[in-house]
C-alpha positions as a printed Julia matrix, in Angstrom:
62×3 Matrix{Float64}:
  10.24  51.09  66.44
   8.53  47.86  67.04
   5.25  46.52  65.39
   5.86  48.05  62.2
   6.63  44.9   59.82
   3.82  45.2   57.9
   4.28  49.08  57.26
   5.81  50.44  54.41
   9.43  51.46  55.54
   9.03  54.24  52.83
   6.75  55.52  54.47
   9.38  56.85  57.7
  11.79  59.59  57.73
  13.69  59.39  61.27
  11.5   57.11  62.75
   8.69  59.61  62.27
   5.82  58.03  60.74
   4.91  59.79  57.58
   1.19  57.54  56.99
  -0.94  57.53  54.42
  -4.5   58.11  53.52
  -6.93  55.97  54.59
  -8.97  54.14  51.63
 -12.75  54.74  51.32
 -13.53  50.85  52.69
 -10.89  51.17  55.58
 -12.67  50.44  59.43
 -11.42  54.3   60.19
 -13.78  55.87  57.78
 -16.97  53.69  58.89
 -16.22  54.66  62.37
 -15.68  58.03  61.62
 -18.71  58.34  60.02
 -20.98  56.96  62.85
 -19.74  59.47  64.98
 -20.48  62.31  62.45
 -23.73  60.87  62.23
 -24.43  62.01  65.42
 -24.37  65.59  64.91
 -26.91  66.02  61.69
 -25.91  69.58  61.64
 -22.81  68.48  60.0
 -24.5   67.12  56.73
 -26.18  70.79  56.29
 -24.81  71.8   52.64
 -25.82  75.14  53.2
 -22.49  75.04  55.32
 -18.52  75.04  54.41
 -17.02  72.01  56.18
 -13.16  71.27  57.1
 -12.09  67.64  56.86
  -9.55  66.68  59.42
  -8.43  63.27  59.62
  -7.62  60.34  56.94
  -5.6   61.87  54.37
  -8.3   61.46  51.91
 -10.98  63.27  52.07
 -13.29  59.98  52.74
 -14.93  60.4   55.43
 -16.81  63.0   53.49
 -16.51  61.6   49.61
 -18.36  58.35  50.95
């Protein structure tokens, strides 16, 4: 596997990258959230909403 030397080897079983959650100030969740923002019909909270993505639930704790 190359450029992995900054990633947490504990974080691979069989070369299979396991990740980990993104953190509420990581670039992922401010990019996520612009495209979101697109759609204001997924900010109703009238409605249930899945999150799929970062681990964390940030995209929609933020």
């Amino acid at each position: 596997m190359s450029n992995t030397g900054r990633v947490d080897k504990t974080l691979f079983r069989d070369e299979h990258y396991l990740g980990k959650p993104a953190d509420d100030e990581d670039k992922i969740i401010s990019r996520r959230i612009k495209l979101i923002e697109r759609y204001p019909e997924f900010f109703n909270k009238t409605l249930s909403c899945i999150e799929v993505g970062c681990g964390s639930g940030a995209t929609i704790t933020r």
